[in-house]
C-alpha positions as a printed Julia matrix, in Angstrom:
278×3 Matrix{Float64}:
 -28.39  82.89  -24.55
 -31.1   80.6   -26.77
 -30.24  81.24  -30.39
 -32.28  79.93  -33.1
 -31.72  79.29  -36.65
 -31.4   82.32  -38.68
 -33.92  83.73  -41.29
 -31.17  83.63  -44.03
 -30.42  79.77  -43.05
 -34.47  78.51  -42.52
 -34.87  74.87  -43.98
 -34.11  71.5   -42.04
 -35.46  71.51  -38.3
 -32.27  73.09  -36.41
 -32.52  72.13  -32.82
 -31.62  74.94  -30.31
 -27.89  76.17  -29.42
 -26.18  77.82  -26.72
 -24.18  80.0   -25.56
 -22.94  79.17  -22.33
 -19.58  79.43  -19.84
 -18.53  75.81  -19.16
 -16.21  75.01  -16.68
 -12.61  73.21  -17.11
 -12.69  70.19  -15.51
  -9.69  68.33  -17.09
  -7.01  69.72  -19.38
  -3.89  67.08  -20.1
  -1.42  66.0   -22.34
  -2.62  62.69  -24.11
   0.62  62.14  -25.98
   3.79  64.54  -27.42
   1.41  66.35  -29.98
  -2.56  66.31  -28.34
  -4.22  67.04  -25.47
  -7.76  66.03  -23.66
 -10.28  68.71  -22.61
 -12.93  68.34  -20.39
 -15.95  70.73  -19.28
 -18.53  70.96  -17.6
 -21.76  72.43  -19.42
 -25.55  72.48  -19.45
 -27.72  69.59  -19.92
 -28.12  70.85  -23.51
 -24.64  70.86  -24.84
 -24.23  67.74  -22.78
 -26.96  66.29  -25.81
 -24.55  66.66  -28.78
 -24.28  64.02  -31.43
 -21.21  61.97  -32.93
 -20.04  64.92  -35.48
 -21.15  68.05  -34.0
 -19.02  70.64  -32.68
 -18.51  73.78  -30.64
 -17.22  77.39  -31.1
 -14.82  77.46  -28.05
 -13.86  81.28  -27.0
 -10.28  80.53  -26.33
  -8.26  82.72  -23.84
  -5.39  84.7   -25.3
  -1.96  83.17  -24.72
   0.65  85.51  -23.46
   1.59  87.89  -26.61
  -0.97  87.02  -28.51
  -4.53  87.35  -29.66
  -7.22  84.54  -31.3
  -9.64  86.8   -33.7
 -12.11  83.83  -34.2
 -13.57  81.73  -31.87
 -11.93  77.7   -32.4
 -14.65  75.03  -34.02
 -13.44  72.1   -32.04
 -15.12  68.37  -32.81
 -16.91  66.21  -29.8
 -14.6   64.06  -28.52
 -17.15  62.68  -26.03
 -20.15  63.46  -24.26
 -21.76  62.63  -20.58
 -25.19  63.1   -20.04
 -25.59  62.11  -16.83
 -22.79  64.8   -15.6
 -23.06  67.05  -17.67
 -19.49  67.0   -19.32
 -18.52  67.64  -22.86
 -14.79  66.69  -23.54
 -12.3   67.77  -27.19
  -9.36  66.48  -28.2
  -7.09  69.03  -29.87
  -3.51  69.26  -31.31
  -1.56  72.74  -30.1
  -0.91  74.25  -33.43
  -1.72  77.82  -33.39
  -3.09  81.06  -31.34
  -6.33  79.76  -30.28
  -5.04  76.11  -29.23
  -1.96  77.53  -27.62
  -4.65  79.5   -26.06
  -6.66  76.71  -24.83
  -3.25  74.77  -23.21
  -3.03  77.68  -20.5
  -6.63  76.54  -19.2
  -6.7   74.63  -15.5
  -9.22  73.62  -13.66
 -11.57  75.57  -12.41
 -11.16  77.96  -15.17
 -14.19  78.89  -17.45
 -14.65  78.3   -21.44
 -17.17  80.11  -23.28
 -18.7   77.91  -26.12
 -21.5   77.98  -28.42
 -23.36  75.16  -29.15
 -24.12  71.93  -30.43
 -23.65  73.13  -34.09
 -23.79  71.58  -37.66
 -25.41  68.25  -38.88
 -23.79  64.95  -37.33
 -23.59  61.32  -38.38
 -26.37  59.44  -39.12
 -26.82  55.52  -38.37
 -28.83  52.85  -40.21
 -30.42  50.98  -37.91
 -30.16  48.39  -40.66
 -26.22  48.29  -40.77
 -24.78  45.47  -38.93
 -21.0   46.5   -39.21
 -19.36  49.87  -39.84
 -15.85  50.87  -40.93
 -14.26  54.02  -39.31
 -10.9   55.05  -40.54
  -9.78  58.24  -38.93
  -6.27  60.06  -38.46
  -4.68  62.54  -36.23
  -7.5   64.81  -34.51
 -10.19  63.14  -37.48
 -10.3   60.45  -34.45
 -11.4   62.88  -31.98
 -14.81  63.14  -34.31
 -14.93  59.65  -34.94
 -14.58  58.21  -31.65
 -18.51  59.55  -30.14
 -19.24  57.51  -33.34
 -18.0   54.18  -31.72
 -20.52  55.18  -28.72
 -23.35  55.82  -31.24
 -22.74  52.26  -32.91
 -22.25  50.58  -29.78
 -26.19  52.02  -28.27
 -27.78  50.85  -31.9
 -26.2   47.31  -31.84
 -24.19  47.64  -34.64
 -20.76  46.84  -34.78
 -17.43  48.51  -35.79
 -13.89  47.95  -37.34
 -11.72  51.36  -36.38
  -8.82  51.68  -38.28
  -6.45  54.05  -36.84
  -3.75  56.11  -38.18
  -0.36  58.0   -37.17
   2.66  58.99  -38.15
   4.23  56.26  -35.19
   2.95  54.16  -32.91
   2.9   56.33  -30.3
   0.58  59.18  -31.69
  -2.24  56.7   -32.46
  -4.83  57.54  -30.4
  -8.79  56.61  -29.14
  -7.85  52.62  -29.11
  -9.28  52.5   -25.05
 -12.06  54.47  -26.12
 -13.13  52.56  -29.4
 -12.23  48.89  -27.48
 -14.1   50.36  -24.66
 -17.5   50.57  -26.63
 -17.04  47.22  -28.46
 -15.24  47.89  -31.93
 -12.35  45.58  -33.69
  -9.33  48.22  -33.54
  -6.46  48.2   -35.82
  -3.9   50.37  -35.83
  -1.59  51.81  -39.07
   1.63  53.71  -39.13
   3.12  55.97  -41.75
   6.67  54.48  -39.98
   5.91  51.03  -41.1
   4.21  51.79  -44.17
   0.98  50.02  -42.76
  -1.1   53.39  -43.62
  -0.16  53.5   -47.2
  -2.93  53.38  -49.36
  -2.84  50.49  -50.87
  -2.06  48.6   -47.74
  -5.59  50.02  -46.03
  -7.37  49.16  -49.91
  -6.3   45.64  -48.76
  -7.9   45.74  -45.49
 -10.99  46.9   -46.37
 -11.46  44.32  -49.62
 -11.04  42.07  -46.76
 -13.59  43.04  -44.32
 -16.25  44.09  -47.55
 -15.56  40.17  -48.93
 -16.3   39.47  -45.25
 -19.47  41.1   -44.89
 -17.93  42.82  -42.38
 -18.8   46.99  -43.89
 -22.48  48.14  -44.68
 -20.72  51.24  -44.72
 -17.95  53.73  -44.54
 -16.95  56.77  -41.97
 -13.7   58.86  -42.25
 -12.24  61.82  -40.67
  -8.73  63.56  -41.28
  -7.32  62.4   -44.17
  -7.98  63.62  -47.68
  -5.89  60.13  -49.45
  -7.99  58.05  -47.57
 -11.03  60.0   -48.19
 -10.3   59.37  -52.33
  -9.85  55.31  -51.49
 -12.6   55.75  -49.72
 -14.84  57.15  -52.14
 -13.46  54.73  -54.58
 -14.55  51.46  -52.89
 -17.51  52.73  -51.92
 -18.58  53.02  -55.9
 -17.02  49.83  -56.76
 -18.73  48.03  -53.85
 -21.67  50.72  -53.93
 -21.21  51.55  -50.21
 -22.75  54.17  -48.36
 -20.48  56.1   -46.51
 -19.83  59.56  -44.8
 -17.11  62.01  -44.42
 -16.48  64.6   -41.55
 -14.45  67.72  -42.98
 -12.13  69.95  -41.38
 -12.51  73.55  -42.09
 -11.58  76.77  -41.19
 -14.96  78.72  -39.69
 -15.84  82.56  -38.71
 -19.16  82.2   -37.28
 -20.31  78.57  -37.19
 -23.77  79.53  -38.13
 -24.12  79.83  -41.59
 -24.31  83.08  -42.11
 -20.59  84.69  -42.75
 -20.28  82.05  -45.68
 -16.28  81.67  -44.4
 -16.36  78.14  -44.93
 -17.99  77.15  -48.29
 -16.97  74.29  -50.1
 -17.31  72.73  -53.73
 -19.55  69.74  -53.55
 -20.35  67.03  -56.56
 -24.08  66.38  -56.09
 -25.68  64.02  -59.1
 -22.91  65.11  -61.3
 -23.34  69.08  -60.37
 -20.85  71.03  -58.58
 -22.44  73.14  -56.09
 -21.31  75.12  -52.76
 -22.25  74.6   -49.29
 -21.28  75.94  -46.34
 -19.31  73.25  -43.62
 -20.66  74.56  -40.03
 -24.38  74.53  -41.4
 -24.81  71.85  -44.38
 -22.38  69.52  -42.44
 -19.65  69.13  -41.01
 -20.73  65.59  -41.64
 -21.45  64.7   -45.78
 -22.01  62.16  -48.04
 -18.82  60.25  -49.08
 -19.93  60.73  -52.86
 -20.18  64.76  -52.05
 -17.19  65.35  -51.04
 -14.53  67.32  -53.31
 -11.16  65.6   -52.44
């Protein structure tokens, strides 16, 4: 089923979504908290952006009953097959839900949804800092950097060593990793403000990406006015409908100095660093 952008929403050019039954193709444990899902789709969800994301219809786990369908972030995307893959932590009905799926099963979804990251073609080097599942929506960005020619630093955060995640995949499409741990204080704050004085004294970051963390979002935004950076922020946020119109998931934004509200699924997920309410 073809939807197009409702009345109530008209504005920017929305390209169209679907709503489609993919099939599982993959569904594993990537380390003791995530796992890595794979489906097969059609040749349009196959087209989604760095930043986009899907409605999944997950299947009820044993007991128990998801109201809402799950927004879930691209992890990755092949055209050529077809595929669309997630990366998701098990943490309540609707991911419990999707940890019973084997292959072979089907997935309802609808999409691509919501406004991705954009790319200056003029950047030469980028600066992703991501943590936890924020890396799944980062890590198509790595891809997108890697087809324009510009390079990347991806600065990776966990709580240990072994839940960092997405270092194959960002090494894989050419960016510097560097991984930080809450166990030996290498993600504090001030240790990443270091880092990133570094790489800006370096011209080494025409700009900033982050996903997952809402400290590293505020150092963010700070160096980017002190340095005036551009930069961008992917939010997490609890959706109904993922199309605007139930309103579920409106935010406070600070546009030149104003607060206003706008809705996650439709005027992002993906804002400008500056916007952003931390």
């Amino acid at each position: 089923m073809n939807i197009t952008s409702p009345a109530s929403c008209a504005g920017a050019f929305r390209p169209h979504v679907a709503e489609e039954v993919s099939l599982v193709l993959h569904n594993a444990t990537v380390n003791g908290e995530y796992r890595h899902l794979v489906v097969q789709t059609s040749a349009l969800a196959a087209q989604a952006r760095a930043g986009q994301f899907f409605q999944l219809l997950c299947p009820a786990p044993p007991g128990e009953a998801p109201f809402f369908r799950r927004p879930m972030s691209v992890y990755g995307t092949d055209i050529t097959a077809n595929t669309v893959s997630f990366l998701y932590k098990v943490a309540g009905v609707g991911t419990r839900g999707l940890a019973t799926l084997r292959p072979g099963d089907a997935l309802p979804l609808l999409g691509p949804l919501g406004q991705g990251f954009v790319l200056d073609p003029a950047w030469r080097h980028v600066v992703a800092i991501g943590r936890g599942a924020g890396l799944a929506t980062l890590g198509p960005l790595a891809v997108a950097a890697e087809a324009a020619g510009i390079g990347m630093t991806a600065i990776l955060s966990a709580r240990t060593p072994e839940l960092v995640m997405s270092e194959d995949l960002f090494r894989r499409h050419g960016a510097k990793v560097i991984a930080v741990t809450d166990s030996d204080g290498s993600s504090d704050p001030a240790h990443l403000r270091r880092l990133l004085c570094m790489m800006i004294a370096d011209d080494r970051c025409d700009a900033l990406f982050t996903c997952g963390s809402q400290r590293v979002l505020r150092l963010m935004q700070r160096l980017a006015r002190e340095f005036d950076l551009p930069g961008q922020v992917a939010l997490e946020q609890q959706m109904a409908c993922g199309l605007g119109m139930c309103f579920c998931c409106v935010r406070d934004f600070n546009v030149g100095g104003e607060i206003v509200h706008k809705r996650v699924c439709w005027d992002g997920p993906v804002f400008d660093l500056q916007e952003a309410v931390a």
